[in-house]
GUMIBA-650452 format. One record per residue (C-alpha): residue number from 1; residue in three letters; z, x, y. Coordinates in steps of 0.001 Angstrom, whole numbers. Layout:
// residues N
R_NUM_ala_Z_X_Y .
...
// end
This chain:
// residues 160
R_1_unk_57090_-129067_-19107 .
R_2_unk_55388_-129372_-22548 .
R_3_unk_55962_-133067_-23849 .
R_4_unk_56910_-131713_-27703 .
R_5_unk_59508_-129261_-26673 .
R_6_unk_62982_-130098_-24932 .
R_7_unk_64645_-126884_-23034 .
R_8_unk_67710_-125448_-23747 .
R_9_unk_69755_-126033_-21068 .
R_10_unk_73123_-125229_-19854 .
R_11_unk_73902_-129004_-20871 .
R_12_unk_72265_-128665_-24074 .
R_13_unk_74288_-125757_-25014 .
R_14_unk_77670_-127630_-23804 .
R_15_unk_76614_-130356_-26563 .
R_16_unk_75783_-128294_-29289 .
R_17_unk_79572_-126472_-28998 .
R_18_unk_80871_-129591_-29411 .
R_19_unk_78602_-130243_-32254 .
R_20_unk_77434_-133745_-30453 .
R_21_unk_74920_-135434_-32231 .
R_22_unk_72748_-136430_-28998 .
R_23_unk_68537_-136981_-29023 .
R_24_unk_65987_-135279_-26937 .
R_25_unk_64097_-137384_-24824 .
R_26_unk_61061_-136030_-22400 .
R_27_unk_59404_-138231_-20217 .
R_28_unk_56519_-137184_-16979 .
R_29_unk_59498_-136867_-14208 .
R_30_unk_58418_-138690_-10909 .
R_31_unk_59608_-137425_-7802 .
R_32_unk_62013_-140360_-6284 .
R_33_unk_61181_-142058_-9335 .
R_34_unk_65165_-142410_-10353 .
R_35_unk_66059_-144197_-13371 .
R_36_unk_63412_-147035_-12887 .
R_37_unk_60974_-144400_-14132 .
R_38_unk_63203_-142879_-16783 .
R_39_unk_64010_-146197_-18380 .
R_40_unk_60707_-147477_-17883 .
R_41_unk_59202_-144319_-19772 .
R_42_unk_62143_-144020_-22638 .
R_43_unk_61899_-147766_-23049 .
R_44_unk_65541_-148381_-22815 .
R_45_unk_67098_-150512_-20378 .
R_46_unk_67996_-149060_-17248 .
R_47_unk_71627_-149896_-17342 .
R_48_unk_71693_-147534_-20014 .
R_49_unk_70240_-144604_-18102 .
R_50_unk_73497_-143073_-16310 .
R_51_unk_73037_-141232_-13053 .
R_52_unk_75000_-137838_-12535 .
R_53_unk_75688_-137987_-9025 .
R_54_unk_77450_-134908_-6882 .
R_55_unk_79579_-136365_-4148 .
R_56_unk_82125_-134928_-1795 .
R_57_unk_85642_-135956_-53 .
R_58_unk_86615_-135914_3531 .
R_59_unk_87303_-132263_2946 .
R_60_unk_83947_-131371_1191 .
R_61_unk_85511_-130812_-2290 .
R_62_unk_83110_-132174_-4353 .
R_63_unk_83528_-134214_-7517 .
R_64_unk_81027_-136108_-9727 .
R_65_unk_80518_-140077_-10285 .
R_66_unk_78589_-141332_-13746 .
R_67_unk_77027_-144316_-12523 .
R_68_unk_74744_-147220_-14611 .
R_69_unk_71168_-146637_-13605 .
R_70_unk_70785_-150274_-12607 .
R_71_unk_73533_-149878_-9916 .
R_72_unk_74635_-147995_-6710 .
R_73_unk_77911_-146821_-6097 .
R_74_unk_80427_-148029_-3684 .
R_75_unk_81701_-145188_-1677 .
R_76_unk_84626_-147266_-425 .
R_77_unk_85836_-148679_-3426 .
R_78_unk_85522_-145137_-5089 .
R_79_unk_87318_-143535_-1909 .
R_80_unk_90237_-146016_-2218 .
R_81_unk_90249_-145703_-6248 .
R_82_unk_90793_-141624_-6190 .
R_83_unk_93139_-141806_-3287 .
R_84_unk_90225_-140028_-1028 .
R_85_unk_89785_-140923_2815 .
R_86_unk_86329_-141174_2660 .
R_87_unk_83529_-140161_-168 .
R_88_unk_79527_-139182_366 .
R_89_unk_76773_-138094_-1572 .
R_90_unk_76452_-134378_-1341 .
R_91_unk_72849_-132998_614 .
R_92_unk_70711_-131580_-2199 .
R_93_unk_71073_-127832_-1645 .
R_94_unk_74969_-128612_-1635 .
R_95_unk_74908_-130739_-5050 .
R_96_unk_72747_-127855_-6465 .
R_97_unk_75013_-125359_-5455 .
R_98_unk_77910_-127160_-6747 .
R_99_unk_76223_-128406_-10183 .
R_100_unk_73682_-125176_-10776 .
R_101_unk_70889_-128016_-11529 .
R_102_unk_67964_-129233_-9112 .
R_103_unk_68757_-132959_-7908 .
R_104_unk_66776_-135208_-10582 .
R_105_unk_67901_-132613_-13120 .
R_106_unk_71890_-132962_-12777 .
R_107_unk_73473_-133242_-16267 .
R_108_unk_77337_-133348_-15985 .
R_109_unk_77299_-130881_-18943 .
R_110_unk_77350_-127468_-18235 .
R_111_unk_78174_-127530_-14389 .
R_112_unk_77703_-124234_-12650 .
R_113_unk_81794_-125539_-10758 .
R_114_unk_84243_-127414_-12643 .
R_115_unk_84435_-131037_-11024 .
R_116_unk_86398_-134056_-10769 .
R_117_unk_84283_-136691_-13026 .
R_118_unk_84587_-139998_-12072 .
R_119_unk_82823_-142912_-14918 .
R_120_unk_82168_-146358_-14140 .
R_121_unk_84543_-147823_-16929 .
R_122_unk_81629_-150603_-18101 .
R_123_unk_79742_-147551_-19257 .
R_124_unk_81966_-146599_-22036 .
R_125_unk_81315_-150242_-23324 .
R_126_unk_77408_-149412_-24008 .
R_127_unk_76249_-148748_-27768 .
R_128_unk_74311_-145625_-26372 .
R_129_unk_73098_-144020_-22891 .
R_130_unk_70715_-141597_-21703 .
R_131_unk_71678_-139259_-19136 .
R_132_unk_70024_-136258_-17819 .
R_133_unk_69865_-133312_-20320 .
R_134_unk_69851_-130493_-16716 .
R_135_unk_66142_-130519_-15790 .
R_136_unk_63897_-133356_-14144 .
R_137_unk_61962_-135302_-16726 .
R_138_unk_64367_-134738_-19956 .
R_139_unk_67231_-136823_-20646 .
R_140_unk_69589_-136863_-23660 .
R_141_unk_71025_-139972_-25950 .
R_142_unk_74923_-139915_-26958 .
R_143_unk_77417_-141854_-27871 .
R_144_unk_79187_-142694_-24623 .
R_145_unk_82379_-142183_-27029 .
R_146_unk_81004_-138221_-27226 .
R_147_unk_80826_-138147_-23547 .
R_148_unk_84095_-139156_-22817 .
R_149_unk_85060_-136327_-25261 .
R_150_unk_83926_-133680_-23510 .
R_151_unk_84058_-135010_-19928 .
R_152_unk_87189_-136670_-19998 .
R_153_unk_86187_-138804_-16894 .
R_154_unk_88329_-140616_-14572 .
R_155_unk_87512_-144437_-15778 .
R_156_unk_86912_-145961_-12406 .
R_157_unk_85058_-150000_-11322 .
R_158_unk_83088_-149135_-8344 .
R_159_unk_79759_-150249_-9363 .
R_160_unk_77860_-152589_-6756 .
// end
């Protein structure tokens, strides 16, 4: 991907109907690099960077959990906290399926399926955050105030 010119994605479109003011942010993606990479390349700390991770139910309906870079999720505080059974990352093919992105490219803007979204509540306390913009190496900074906007996540404390 050229290093002077962000795509127009799916997620990028999604922001620009809802007239978002949001920056473009490239960066050489790393394969299993995660948000230690991102941060590290942006320059911002990684608590900032918010993951967009596809997950799934006891009965395989999936949903999506905004997570701080810096932390994992806790499947069974999340299960108890939406009323699920049980909760699991999807496989790749399925999260890519669900989302229409490639793993390490998953924006929660612009999802091929309409999902659940499920925030970890401290992120709406950040100044800014930089989450993926739907493709690997290019993330976008908002307000977290803008993504609440257009998400309208589930607030939930699962981070561990």
């Amino acid at each position: 991907m050229s290093k002077n010119k962000a795509p127009v994605t799916q997620a990028v479109r999604v922001l620009r109907e809802h007239k978002v003011a949001y920056s473009e942010h490239l960066y050489d993606y790393e394969e299993k690099g995660g948000t230690k990479v991102s941060s590290r390349e942006l320059g911002v700390p990684e608590h900032a960077v918010i993951k967009t991770l596809v997950m799934q139910d006891e009965n395989r309906r999936p949903l999506i959990v905004l997570m701080h870079g810096d932390k994992e999720v806790g499947v069974g505080l999340l299960a108890r906290q939406i009323g699920a059974k049980r909760v699991e990352p999807c496989e790749p093919a399925v999260a890519g399926k669900h989302s229409g992105y490639l793993v390490g490219g998953t924006s929660p803007f612009g999802t091929k399926a309409a999902m659940p979204v499920y925030m970890e509540a401290s992120i709406a306390d950040l100044p800014r955050i930089y989450i993926n913009g739907g493709k690997r190496g290019f993330l976008v900074g908002l307000s977290p105030a803008d993504a609440v906007a257009i998400l309208k996540p589930v607030a939930v404390t699962v981070a561990v």
